[in-house]
C-alpha positions in Angstrom: 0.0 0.0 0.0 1.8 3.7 -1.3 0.2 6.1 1.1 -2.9 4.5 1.7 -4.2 7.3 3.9 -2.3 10.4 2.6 -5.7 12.0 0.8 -8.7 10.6 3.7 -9.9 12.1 6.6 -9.6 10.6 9.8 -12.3 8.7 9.6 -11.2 7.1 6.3 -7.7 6.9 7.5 -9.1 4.8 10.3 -10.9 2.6 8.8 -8.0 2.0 6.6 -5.8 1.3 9.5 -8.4 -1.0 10.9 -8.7 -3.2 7.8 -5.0 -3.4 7.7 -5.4 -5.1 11.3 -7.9 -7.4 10.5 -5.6 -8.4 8.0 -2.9 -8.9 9.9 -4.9 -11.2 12.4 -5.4 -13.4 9.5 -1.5 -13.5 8.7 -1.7 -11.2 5.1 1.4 -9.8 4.9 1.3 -5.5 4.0 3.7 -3.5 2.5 2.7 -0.3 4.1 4.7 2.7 2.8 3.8 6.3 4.1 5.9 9.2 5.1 3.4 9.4 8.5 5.1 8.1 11.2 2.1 8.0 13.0 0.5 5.8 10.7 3.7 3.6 10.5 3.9 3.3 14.2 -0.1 2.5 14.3 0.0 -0.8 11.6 3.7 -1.5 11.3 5.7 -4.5 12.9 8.8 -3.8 11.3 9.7 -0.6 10.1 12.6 -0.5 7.0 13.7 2.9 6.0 15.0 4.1 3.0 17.6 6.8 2.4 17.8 8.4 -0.8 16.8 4.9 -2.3 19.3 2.4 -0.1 18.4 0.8 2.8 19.1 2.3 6.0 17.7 0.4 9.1 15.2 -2.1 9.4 13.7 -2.1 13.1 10.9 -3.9 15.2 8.7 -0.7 15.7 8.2 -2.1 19.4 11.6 -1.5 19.6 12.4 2.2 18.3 10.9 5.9 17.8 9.9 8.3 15.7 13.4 10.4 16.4 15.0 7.1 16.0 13.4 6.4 12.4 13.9 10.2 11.3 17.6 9.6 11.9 17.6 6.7 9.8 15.6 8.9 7.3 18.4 11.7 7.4 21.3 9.6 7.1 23.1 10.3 10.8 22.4 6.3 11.9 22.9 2.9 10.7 
């Protein structure tokens, strides 16, 4: 999904985020990409970042942040 919930209001976005769970539950694996970290951290088990187009971390979102993840974003972590 290629930001699924960039152009809904909140109570699209939601429901978007809530069929992505149900999914989930039934084991569908998602590709969720978004620039909303919000979003990310709402669906995502793993979180892999890109950095002008190479990899730069993949985490277990239980395990970072949001400043984390921007770091990754910016380059200044591995």
């Amino acid at each position: 999904m290629d930001e699924p919930t960039a152009a809904l209001g909140v109570p699209e976005q939601r429901e978007v985020k809530e069929l992505i769970a149900r999914l989930k539950k039934t084991g569908v694996a998602i590709i969720f990409i978004s620039h909303n970290l919000i979003d990310i951290f709402d669906v995502a088990d793993r979180i892999a970042v890109l950095e002008r187009g190479r990899l730069a971390g993949i985490r277990l979102a239980s395990e970072t942040n949001d400043h984390e993840v921007v770091k990754l974003m910016m380059g200044a972590e591995g």
